[in-house]
Each structure stands twice: as C-alpha cells, then as structure tokens.
TIVO-2410 file (N, C-alpha, C; in nm, 3 decimals):
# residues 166
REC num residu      c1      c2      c3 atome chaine
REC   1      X   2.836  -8.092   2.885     N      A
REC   1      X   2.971  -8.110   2.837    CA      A
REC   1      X   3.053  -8.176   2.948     C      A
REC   2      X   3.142  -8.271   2.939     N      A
REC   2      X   3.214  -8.313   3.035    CA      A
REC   2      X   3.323  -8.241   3.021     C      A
REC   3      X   3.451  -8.308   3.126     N      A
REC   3      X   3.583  -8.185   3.151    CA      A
REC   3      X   3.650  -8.233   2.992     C      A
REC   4      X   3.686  -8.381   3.049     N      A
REC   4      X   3.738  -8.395   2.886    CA      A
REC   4      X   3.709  -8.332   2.797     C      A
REC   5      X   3.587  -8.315   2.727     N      A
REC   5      X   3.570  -8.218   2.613    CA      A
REC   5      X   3.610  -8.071   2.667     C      A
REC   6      X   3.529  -8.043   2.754     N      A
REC   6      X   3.610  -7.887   2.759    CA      A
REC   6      X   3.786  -7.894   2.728     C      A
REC   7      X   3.833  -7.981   2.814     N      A
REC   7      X   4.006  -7.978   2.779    CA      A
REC   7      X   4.011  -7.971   2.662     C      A
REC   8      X   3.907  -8.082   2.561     N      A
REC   8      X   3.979  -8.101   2.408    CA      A
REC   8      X   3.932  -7.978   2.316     C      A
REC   9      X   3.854  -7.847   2.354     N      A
REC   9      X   3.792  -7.778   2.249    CA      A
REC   9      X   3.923  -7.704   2.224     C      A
REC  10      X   3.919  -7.664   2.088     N      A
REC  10      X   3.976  -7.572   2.053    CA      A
REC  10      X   3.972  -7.415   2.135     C      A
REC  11      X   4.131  -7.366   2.120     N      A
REC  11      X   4.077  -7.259   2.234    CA      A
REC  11      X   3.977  -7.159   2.219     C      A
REC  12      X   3.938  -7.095   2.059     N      A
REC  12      X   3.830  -7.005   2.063    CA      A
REC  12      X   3.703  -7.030   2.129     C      A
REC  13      X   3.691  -7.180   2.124     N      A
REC  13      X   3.564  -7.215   2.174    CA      A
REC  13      X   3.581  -7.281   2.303     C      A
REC  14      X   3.728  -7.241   2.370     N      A
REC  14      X   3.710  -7.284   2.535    CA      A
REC  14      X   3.684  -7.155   2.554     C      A
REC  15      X   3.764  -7.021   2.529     N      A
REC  15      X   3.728  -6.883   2.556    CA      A
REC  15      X   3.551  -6.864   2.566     C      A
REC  16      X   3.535  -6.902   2.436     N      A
REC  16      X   3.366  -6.866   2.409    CA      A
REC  16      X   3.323  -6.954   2.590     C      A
REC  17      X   3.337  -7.077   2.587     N      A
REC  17      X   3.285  -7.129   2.694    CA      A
REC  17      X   3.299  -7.038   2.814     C      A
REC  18      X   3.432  -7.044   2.868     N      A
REC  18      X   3.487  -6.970   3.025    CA      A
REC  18      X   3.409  -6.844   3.038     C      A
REC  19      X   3.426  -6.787   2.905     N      A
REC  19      X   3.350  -6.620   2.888    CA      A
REC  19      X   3.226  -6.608   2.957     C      A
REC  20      X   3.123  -6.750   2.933     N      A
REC  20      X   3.004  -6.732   2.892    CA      A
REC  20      X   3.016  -6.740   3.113     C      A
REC  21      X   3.086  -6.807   3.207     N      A
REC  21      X   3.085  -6.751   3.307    CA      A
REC  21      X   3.122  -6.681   3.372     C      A
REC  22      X   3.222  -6.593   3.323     N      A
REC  22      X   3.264  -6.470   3.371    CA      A
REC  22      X   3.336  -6.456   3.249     C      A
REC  23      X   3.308  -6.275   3.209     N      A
REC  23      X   3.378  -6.236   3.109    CA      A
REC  23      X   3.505  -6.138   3.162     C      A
REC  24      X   3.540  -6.167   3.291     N      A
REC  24      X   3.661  -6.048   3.262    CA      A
REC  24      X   3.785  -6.167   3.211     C      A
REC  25      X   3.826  -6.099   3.130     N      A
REC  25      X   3.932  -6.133   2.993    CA      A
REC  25      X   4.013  -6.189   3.111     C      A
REC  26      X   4.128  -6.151   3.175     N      A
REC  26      X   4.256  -6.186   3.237    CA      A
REC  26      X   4.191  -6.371   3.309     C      A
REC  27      X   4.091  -6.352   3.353     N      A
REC  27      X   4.065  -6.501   3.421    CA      A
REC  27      X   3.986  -6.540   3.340     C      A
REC  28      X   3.971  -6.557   3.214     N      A
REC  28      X   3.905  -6.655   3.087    CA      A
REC  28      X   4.039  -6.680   3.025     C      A
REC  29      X   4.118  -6.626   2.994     N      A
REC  29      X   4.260  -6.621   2.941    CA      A
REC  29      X   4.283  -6.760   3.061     C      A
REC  30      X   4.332  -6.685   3.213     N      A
REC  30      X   4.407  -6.807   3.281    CA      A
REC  30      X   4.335  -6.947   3.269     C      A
REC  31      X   4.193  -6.933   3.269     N      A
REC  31      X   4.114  -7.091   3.274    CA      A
REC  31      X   4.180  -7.159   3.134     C      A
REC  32      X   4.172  -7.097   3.028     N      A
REC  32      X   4.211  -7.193   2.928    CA      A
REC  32      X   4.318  -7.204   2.954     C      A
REC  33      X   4.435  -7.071   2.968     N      A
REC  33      X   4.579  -7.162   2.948    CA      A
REC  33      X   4.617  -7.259   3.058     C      A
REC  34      X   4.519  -7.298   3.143     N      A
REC  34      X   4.596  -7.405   3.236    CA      A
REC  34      X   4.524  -7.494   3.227     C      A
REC  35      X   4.433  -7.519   3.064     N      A
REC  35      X   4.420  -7.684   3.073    CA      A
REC  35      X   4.503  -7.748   3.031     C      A
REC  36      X   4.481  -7.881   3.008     N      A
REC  36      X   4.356  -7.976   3.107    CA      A
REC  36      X   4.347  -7.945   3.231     C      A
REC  37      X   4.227  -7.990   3.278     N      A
REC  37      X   4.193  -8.054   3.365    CA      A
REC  37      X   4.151  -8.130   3.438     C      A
REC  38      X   4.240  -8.201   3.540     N      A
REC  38      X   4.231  -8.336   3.612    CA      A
REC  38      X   4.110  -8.394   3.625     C      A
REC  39      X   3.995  -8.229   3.689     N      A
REC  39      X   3.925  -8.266   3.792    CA      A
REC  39      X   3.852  -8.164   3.780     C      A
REC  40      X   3.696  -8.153   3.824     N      A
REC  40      X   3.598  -8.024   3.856    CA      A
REC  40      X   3.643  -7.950   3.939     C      A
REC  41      X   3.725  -8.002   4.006     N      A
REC  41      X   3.796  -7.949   4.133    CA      A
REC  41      X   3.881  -7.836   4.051     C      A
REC  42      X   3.977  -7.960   4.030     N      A
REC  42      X   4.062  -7.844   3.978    CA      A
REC  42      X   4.064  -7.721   3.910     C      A
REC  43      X   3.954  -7.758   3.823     N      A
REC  43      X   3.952  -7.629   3.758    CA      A
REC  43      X   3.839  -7.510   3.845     C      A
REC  44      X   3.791  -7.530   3.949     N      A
REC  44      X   3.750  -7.442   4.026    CA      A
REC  44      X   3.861  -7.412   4.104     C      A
REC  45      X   3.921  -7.471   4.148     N      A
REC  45      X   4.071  -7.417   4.231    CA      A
REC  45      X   4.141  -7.333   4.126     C      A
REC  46      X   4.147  -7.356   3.991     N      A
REC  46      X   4.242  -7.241   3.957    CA      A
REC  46      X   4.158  -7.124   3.940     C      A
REC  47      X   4.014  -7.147   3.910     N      A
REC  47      X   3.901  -7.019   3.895    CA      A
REC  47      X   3.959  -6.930   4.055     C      A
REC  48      X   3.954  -6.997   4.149     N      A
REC  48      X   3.955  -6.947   4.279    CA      A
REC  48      X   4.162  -6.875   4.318     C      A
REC  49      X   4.235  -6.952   4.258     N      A
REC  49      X   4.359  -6.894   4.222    CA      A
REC  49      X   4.360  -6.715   4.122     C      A
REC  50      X   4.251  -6.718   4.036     N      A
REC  50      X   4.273  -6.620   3.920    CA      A
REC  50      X   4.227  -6.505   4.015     C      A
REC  51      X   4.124  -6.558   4.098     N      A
REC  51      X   4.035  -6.374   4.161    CA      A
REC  51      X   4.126  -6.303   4.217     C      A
REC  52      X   4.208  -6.311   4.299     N      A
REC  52      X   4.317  -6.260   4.362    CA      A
REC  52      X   4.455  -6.145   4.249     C      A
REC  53      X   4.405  -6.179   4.144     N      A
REC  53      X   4.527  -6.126   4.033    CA      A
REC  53      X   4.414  -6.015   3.933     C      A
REC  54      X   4.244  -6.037   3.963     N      A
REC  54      X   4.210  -5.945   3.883    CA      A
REC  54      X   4.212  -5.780   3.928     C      A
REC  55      X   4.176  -5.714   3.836     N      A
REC  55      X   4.220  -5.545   3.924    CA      A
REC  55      X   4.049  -5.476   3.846     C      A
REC  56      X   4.033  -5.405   3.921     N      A
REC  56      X   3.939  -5.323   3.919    CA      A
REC  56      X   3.843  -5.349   3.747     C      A
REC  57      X   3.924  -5.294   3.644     N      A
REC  57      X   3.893  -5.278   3.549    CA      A
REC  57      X   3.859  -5.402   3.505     C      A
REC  58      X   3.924  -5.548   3.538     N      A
REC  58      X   3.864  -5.665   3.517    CA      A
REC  58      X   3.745  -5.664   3.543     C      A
REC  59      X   3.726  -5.681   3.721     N      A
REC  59      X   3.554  -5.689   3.738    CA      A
REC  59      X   3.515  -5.593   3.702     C      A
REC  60      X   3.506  -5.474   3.653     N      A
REC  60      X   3.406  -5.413   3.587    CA      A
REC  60      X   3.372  -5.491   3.438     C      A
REC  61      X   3.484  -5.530   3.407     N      A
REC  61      X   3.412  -5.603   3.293    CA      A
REC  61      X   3.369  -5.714   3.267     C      A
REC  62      X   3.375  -5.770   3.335     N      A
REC  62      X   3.256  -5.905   3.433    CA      A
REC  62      X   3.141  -5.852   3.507     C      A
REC  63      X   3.147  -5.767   3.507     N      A
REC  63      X   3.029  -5.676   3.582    CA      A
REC  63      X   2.924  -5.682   3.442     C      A
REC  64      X   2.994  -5.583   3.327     N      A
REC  64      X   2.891  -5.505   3.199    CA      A
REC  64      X   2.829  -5.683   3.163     C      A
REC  65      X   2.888  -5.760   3.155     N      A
REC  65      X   2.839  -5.901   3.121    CA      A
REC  65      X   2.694  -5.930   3.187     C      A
REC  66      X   2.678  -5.882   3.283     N      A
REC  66      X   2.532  -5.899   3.358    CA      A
REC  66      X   2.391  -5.825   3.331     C      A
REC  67      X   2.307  -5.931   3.340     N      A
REC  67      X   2.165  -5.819   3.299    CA      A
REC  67      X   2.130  -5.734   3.457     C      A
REC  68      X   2.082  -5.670   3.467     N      A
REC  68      X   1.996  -5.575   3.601    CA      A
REC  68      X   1.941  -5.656   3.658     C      A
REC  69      X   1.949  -5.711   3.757     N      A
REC  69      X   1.846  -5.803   3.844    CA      A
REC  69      X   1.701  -5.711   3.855     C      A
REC  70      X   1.602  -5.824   3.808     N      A
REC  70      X   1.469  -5.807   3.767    CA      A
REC  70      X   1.489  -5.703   3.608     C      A
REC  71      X   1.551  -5.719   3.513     N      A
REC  71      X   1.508  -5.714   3.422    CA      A
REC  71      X   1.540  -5.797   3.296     C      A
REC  72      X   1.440  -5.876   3.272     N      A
REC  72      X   1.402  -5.976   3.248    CA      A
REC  72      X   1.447  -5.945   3.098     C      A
REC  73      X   1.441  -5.862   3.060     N      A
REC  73      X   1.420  -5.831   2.879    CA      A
REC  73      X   1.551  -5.841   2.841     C      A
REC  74      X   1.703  -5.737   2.968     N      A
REC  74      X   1.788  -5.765   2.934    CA      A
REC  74      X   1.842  -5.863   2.980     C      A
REC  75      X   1.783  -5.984   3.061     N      A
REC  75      X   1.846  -6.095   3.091    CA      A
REC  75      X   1.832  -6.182   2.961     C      A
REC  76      X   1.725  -6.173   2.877     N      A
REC  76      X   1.705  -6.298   2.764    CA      A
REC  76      X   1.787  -6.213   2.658     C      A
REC  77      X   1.825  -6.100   2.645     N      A
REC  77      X   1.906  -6.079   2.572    CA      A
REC  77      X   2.034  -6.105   2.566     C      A
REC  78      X   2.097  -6.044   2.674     N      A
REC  78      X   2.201  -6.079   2.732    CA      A
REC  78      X   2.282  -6.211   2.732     C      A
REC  79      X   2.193  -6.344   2.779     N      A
REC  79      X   2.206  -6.447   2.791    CA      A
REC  79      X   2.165  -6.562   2.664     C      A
REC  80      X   2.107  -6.493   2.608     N      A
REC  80      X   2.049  -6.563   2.509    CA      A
REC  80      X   2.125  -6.697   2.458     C      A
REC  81      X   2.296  -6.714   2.445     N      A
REC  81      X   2.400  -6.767   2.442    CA      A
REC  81      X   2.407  -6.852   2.553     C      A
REC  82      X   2.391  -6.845   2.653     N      A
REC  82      X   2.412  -6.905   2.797    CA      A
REC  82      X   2.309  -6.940   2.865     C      A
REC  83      X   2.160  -6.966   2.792     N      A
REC  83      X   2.047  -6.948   2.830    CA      A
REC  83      X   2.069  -7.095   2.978     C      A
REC  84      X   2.135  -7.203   2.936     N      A
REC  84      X   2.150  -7.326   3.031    CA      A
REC  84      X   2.258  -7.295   3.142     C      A
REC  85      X   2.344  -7.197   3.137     N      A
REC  85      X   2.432  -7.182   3.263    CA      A
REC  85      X   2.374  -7.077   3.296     C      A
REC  86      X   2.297  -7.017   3.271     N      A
REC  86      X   2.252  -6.901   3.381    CA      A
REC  86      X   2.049  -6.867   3.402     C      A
REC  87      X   2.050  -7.022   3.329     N      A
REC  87      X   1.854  -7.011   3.394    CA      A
REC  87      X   1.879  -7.078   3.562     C      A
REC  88      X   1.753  -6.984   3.580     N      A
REC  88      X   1.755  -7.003   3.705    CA      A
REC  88      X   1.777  -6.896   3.792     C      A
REC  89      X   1.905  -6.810   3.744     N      A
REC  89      X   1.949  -6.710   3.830    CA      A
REC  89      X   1.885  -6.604   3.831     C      A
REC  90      X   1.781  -6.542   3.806     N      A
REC  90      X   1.681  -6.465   3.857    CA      A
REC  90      X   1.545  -6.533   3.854     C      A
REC  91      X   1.509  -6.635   3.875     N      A
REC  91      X   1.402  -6.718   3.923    CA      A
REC  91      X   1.328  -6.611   3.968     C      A
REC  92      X   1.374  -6.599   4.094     N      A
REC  92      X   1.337  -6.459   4.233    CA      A
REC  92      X   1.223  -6.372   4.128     C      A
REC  93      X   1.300  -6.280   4.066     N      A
REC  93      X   1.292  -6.189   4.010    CA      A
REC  93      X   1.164  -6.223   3.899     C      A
REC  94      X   1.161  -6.285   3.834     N      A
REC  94      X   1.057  -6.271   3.753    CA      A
REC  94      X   0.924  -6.342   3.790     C      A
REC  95      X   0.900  -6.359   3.904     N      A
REC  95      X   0.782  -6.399   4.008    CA      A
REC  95      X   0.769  -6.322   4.075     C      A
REC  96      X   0.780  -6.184   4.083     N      A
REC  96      X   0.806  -6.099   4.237    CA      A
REC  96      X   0.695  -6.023   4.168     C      A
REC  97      X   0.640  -5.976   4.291     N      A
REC  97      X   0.514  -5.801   4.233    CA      A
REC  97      X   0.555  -5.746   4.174     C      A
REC  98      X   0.462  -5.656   4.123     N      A
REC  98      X   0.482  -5.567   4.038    CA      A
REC  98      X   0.548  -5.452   4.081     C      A
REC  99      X   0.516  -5.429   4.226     N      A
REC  99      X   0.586  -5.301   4.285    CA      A
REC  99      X   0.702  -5.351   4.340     C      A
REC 100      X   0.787  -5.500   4.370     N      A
REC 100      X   0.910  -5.529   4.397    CA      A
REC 100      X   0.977  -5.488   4.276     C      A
REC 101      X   0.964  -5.510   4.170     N      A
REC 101      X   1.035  -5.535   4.049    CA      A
REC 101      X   0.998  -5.358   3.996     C      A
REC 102      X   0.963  -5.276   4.050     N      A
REC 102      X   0.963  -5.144   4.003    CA      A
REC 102      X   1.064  -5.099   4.103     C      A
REC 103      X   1.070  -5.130   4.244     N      A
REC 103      X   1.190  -5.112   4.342    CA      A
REC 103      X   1.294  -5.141   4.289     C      A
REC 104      X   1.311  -5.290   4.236     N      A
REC 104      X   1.468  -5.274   4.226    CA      A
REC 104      X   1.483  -5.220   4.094     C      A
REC 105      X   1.417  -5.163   4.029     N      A
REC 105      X   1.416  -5.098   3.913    CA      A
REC 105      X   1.521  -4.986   3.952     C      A
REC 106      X   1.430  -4.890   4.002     N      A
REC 106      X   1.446  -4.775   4.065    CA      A
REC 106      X   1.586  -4.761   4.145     C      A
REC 107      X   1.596  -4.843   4.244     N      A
REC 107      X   1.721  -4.886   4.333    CA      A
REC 107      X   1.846  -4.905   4.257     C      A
REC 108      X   1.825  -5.014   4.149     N      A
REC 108      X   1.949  -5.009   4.060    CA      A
REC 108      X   1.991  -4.949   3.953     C      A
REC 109      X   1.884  -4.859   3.921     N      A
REC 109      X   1.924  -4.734   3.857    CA      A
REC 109      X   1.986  -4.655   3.901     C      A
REC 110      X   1.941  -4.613   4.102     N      A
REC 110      X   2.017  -4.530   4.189    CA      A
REC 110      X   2.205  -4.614   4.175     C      A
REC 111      X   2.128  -4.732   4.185     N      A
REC 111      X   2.314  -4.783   4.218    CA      A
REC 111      X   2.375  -4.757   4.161     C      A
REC 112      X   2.351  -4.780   3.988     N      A
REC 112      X   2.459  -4.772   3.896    CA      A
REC 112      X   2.478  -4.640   3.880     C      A
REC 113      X   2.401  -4.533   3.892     N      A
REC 113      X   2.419  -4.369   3.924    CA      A
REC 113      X   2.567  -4.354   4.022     C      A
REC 114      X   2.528  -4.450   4.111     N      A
REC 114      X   2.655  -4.393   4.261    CA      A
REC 114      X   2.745  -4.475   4.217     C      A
REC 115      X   2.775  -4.567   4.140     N      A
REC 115      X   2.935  -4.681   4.179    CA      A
REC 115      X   2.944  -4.659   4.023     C      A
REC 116      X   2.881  -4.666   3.895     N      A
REC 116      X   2.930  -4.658   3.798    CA      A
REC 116      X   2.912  -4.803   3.770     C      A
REC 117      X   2.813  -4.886   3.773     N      A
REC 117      X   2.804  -5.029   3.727    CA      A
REC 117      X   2.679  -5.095   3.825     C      A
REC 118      X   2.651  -5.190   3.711     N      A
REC 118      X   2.508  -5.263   3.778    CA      A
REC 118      X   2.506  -5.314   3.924     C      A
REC 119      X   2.432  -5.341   4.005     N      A
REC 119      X   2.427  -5.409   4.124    CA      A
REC 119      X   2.446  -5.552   4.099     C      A
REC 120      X   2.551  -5.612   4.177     N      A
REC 120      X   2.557  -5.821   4.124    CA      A
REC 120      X   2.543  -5.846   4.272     C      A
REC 121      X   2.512  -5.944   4.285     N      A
REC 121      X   2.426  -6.045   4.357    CA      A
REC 121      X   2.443  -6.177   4.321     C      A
REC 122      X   2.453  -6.290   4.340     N      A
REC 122      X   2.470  -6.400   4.354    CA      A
REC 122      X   2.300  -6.437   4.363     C      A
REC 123      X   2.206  -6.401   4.269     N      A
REC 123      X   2.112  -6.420   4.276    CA      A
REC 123      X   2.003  -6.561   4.269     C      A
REC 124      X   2.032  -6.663   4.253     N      A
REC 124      X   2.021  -6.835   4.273    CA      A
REC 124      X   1.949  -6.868   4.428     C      A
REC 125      X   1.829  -6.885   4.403     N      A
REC 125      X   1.777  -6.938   4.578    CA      A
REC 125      X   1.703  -6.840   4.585     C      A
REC 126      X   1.735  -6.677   4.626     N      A
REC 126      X   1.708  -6.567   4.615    CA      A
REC 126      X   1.542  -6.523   4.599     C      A
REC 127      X   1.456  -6.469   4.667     N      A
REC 127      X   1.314  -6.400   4.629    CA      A
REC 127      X   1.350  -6.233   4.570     C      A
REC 128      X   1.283  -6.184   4.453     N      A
REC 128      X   1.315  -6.053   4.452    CA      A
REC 128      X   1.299  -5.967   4.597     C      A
REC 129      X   1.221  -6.004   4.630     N      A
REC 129      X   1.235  -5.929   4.830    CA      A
REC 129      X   1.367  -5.946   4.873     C      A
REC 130      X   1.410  -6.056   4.872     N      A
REC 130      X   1.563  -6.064   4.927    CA      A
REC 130      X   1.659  -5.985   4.846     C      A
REC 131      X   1.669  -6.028   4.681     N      A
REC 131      X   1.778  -5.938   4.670    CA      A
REC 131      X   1.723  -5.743   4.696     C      A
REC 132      X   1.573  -5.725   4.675     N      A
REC 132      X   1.552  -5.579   4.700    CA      A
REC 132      X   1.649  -5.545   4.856     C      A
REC 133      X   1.630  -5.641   4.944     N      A
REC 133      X   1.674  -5.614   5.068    CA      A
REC 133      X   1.834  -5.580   5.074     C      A
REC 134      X   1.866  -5.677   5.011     N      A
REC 134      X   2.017  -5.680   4.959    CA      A
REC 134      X   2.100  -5.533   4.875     C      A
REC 135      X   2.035  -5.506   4.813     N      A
REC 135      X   2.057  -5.353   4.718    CA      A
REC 135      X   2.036  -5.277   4.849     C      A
REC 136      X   1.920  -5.230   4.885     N      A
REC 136      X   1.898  -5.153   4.948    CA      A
REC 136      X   1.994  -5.142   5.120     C      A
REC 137      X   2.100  -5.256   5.174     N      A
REC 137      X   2.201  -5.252   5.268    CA      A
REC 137      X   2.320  -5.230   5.158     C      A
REC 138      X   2.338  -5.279   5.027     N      A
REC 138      X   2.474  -5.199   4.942    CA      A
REC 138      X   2.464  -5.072   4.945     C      A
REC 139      X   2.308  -4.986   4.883     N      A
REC 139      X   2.316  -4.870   4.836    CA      A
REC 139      X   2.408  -4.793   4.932     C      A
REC 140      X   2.407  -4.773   5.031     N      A
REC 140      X   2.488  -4.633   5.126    CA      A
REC 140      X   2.623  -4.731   5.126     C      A
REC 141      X   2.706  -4.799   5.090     N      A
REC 141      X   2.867  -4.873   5.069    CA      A
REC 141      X   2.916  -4.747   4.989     C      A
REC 142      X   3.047  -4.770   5.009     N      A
REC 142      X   3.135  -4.665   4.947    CA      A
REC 142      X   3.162  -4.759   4.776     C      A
REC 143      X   3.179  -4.688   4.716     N      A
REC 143      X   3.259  -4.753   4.629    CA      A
REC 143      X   3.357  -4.885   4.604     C      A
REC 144      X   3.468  -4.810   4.693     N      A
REC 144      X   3.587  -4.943   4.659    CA      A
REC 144      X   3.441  -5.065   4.793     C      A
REC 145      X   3.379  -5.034   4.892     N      A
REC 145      X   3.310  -5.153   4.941    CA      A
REC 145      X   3.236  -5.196   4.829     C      A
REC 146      X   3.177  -5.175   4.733     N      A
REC 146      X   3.123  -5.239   4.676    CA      A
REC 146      X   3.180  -5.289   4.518     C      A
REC 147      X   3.265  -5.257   4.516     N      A
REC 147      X   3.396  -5.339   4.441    CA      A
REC 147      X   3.413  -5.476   4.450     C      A
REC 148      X   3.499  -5.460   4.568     N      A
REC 148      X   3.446  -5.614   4.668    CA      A
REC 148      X   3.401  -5.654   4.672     C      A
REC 149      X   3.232  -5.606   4.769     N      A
REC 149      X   3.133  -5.691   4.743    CA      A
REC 149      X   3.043  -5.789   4.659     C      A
REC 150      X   3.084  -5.663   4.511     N      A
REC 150      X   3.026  -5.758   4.390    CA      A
REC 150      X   3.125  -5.838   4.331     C      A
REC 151      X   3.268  -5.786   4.366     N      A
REC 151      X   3.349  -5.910   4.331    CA      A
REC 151      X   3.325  -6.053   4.351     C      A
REC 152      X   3.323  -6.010   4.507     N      A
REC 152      X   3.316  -6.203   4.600    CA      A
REC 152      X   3.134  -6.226   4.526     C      A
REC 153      X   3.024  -6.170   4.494     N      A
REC 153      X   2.928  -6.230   4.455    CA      A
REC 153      X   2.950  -6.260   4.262     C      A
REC 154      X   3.033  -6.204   4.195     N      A
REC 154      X   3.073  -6.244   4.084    CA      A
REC 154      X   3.162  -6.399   4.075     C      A
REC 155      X   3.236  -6.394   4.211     N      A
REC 155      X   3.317  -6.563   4.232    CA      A
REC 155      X   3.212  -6.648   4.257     C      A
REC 156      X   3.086  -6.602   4.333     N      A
REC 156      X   2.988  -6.732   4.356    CA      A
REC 156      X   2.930  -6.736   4.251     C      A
REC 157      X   2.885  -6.668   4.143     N      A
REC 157      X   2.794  -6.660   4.038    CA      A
REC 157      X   2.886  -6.788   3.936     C      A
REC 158      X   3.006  -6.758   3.914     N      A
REC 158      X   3.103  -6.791   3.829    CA      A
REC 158      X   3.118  -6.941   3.889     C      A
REC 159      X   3.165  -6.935   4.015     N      A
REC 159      X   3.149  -7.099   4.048    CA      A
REC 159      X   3.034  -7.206   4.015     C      A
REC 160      X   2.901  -7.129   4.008     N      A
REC 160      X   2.805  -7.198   3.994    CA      A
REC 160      X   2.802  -7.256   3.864     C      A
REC 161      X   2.844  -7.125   3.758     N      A
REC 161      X   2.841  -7.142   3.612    CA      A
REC 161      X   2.899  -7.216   3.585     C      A
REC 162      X   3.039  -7.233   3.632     N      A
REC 162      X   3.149  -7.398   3.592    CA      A
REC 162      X   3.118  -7.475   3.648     C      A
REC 163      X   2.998  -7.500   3.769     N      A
REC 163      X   2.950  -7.638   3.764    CA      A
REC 163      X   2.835  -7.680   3.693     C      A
REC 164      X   2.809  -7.580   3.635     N      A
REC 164      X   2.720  -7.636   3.560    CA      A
REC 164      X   2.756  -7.657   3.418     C      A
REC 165      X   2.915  -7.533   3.372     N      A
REC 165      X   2.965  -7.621   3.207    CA      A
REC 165      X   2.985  -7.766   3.248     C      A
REC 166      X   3.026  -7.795   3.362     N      A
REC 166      X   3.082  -7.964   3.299    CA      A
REC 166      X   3.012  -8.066   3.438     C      A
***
C-alpha cells in the first residue's frame, strides 16, 4: 500500500490498518486523525509523538494483541489478518529446539503469572536463545519496570509494522 492510499482509505479501514500495528485504541485513533500524510516520516513522527500520551491500560491493550513468543499456533491465529506485517517476527522462534521453545514456554507462563500480561520483545533478527535470554533478565523486573520495558519494545515492533504498511 502506498501513503497516498493509506491517506485516501476510508477511516474504518485506516483504523482496521493502524490497529493491525498496534492495537492500543488512543494511538490508532491519533494515527488516523492526523492524516494525511506528507511523508513515511511523518507519519512515524506522529506514531513516536502518540507513545508519550498512552497510560498503562493502553499498552496493556497493545500488549493482549500479541501472540506468546514461540507459540506458533497463537501467532497464526492471532495474525492471521496481518499475516504480511508481522511474518518474520518470530522467525527465531519457530526454528529453535525443542527444549528452547518449552523454556520460553514455561518462562512466559511464569511472566504473565508475575506482571499480568505476555512477555513483548521486539522479536525481528532475534534466535529463540536470545529472546529466552531476554525473558529470563525481565523475569526478576518489578512491574511498573516492565511496563516500560515492553512499552519501548511495543514502539519498535509498531515502527517496523508502519514500515512495512506503506
């Protein structure tokens, strides 16, 4: 899709679009109401304007939007809609052993036990060894640290995704 068309869709189906890279509502709302846009730029500068205004309950719900890193069953479900902006992003993961991919099984079951939501990762490039490594330096984070943390890896996930809508 180029920007032009994204500018010209109707808004249900710019929402449907923005959604499909991050679903917390308040910054799918701001991406559409400030088209057009000039530029790829631009509209990553206002993506990068919106993070600063979301609150907790946003990224959690940009959070539930995500499958479990290494599980594969709810990633093709999940994504099934978005299968072209988000192949790729567990590459890692569905090449890894059998006993990596039972780790982060296990691990992100512990996580979402302690914080109340999946483990995110910016998973792109990534070997399941790396992100296992990765979970396993979050697991002992406090809470509000890992708020944060999966915030700023929900802005890289999301940046990637709008370069790849247009």
């Amino acid at each position: 899709m180029t920007l032009d068309e994204l500018n010209a869709l109707p808004r249900n189906q710019a929402e449907a679009r923005f959604r499909d890279c991050c679903a917390a509502e308040p910054w799918v709302q701001g991406m559409v109401d400030n088209r057009p846009y000039a530029s790829r730029d631009d509209m990553l500068e206002q993506s990068h304007r919106l993070w600063p205004t979301l609150t907790e309950r946003d990224w959690l719900q940009a959070f539930e939007a995500h499958p479990k890193i290494g599980d594969v069953d709810s990633l093709r479900r999940k994504y099934a809609s978005t299968k072209a902006l988000a192949s790729g992003e567990q590459a890692g993961a569905r090449q890894a052993p059998e006993a990596v991919l039972r780790r982060l099984k296990a691990d992100n079951d512990a996580y979402q036990e302690k914080f109340g939501f999946i483990f995110i990762v910016c998973a792109t490039g990534k070997s399941a060894e790396e992100m296992l490594e990765l979970l396993e330096q979050r697991l002992p984070n406090t809470r509000e640290q890992e708020i944060d943390n999966a915030a700023r890896e929900q802005a890289k996930i999301t940046g990637i995704r709008l370069e790849k809508l247009v």
